[in-house]
C-alpha positions, 0 to 999 in steps of 0.5 A: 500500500503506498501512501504518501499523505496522513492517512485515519489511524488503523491501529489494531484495537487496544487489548483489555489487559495491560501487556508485560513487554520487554524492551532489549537494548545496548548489546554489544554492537557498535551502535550500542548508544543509540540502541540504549537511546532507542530502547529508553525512548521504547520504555518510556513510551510503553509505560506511558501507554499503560504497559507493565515494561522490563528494560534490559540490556542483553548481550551473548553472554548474558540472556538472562532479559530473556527469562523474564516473562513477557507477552511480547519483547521488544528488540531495539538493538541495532548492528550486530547480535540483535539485528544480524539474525543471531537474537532472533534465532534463539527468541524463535528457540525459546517460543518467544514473540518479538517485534521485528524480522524474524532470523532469516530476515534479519540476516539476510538485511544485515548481510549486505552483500547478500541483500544486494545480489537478491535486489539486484535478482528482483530487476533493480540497481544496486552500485556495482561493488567488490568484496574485500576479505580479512581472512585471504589476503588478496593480491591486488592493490586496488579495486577493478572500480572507478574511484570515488569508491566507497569501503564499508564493512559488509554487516554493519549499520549507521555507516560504521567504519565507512569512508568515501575513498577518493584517491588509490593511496587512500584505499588501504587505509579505509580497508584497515578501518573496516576489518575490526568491525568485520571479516569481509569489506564491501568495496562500491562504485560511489554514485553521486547523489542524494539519499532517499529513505522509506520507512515501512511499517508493515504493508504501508511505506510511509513518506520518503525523506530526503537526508542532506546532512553538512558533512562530506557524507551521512555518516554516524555523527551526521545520524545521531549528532550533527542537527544541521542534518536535514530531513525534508519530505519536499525536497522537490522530486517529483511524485512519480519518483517518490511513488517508485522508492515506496513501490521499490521498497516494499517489494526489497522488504518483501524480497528479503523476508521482513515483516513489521518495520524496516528502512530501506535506504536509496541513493537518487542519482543526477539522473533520477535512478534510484540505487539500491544502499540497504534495509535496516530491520531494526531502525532507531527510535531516538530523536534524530531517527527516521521511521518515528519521523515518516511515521508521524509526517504520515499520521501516526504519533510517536507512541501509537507507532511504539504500541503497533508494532507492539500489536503486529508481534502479538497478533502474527504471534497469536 
């Protein structure tokens, strides 16, 4: 369903009980901060509704959030073990409801070499990349690709550990960057443009965004710190190309399995092309995050975002 202006609230009626909701957040990926920025917006938000809310910090080597009893729990982890698939998978072990992808569609999003090939599969451009890894050692100097070239890990999120490569001596030193926070580094032709996000909560892709932050690129300090990043929903593109970015989105969100909420990321080029980034199945829930942003611009407030999603879980659960 593609909307792009505020549509009367659908949201699934309210239950007669107050619910017990566990609300995970840190864990120990690089976007640990704002995964505890989330999870505290999350928290406070539930409680506001009514809700009795369990606030955990998580991490591989302690689940113990997880024996808590609960109707559903609440992932705002971001990056790795809480949206790579590997939370999901032992949620789904124990018969616990959660919001968001389930395992495989959590993997498959966080993997973003994976994710590209199954876009590219579904008819739609991706920029054309190389995969660079830790553990073989490869024997070229540089990239088959034209620079500017951008070098990000190939399983992270919010732009961790990646740089916009403009010159061959540079290459080696951006790769460095990149193998602690991953084995294999994802090497992309750079495509000059804009960044477009959709947001999508469930079958719905909410209004697109513009994001045109003041530094080189819309990196982590331009996502989470910098407020001279703007966000437009007018950014003067015309409907007919933002109606393709939600048809797109939701058929990418579709393709890799999601369900519930996700993000999917685009770069629109001089030309008007839309280039497929990536699909973030646990996206933020802190000021400067962008689904609660489309979510409100297309009718639906910051907690009765929160308690849907909530709904969704319970009643696909159910």
């Amino acid at each position: 369903m593609l909307q792009d202006t505020p549509q009367p609230d659908q949201a699934n009626p309210r239950p007669e009980r107050k619910l017990r909701v566990t609300v995970l957040a840190g864990g120990p990926g690089a976007e640990r901060d704002v995964s505890l920025q989330s999870g505290q917006a999350v928290a406070d938000t539930l409680r506001q509704r009514g809700h009795e809310v369990f606030l955990a910090d998580i991490s591989p080597a302690d689940l113990s959030a997880l024996d808590t009893p609960a109707d559903v729990v609440f992932p705002a982890l971001h990056g790795t073990f809480g949206e790579d698939g590997t939370l999901q998978g032992i949620m789904e072990q124990r018969g616990i409801c959660f919001v968001g992808a389930d395992s495989r569609g959590s993997a498959l999003a966080m993997d973003k070499i994976a994710s590209k090939q199954l876009v590219l599969d579904a008819g739609f451009d991706t920029p054309p990349y190389e995969i660079w890894e830790a553990a073989q050692p490869d024997h070229r100097d540089l990239p088959e690709l034209e620079f500017p070239v951008v070098v990000k890990p190939a399983d992270q999120g919010s732009s961790v550990a990646t740089t916009i490569v403009e010159q061959p001596q540079a290459f080696r030193d951006a790769l460095t960057a990149v193998f602690p926070h991953s084995q294999r580094a994802l090497v992309e032709q750079f495509i000059a443009g804009e960044e477009l996000t959709v947001g999508i909560l469930a079958d719905t892709a909410l209004p697109p965004i513009c994001i045109r932050p003041k530094r080189e690129f819309y990196d982590y300090q331009a996502k989470y710190q910098d407020d001279a990043t703007e966000y437009l929903f007018d950014a003067g593109y015309a409907p007919a190309l933002l109606k393709r970015a939600q048809s797109r989105s939701l058929t990418v969100f579709d393709t890799l399995g999601c369900r519930h909420l996700g993000r999917v990321d685009w770069i629109v080029d001089r030309d008007g092309k839309l280039w497929f980034l990536e699909l973030n199945t646990l996206p933020g829930f802190t000021s400067h995050s962008l689904v609660p942003k489309a979510a409100a611009k297309h009718g639906i407030p910051f907690d009765e975002l929160v308690e849907r999603l909530v709904f969704m879980a319970l009643e696909q659960s159910a």
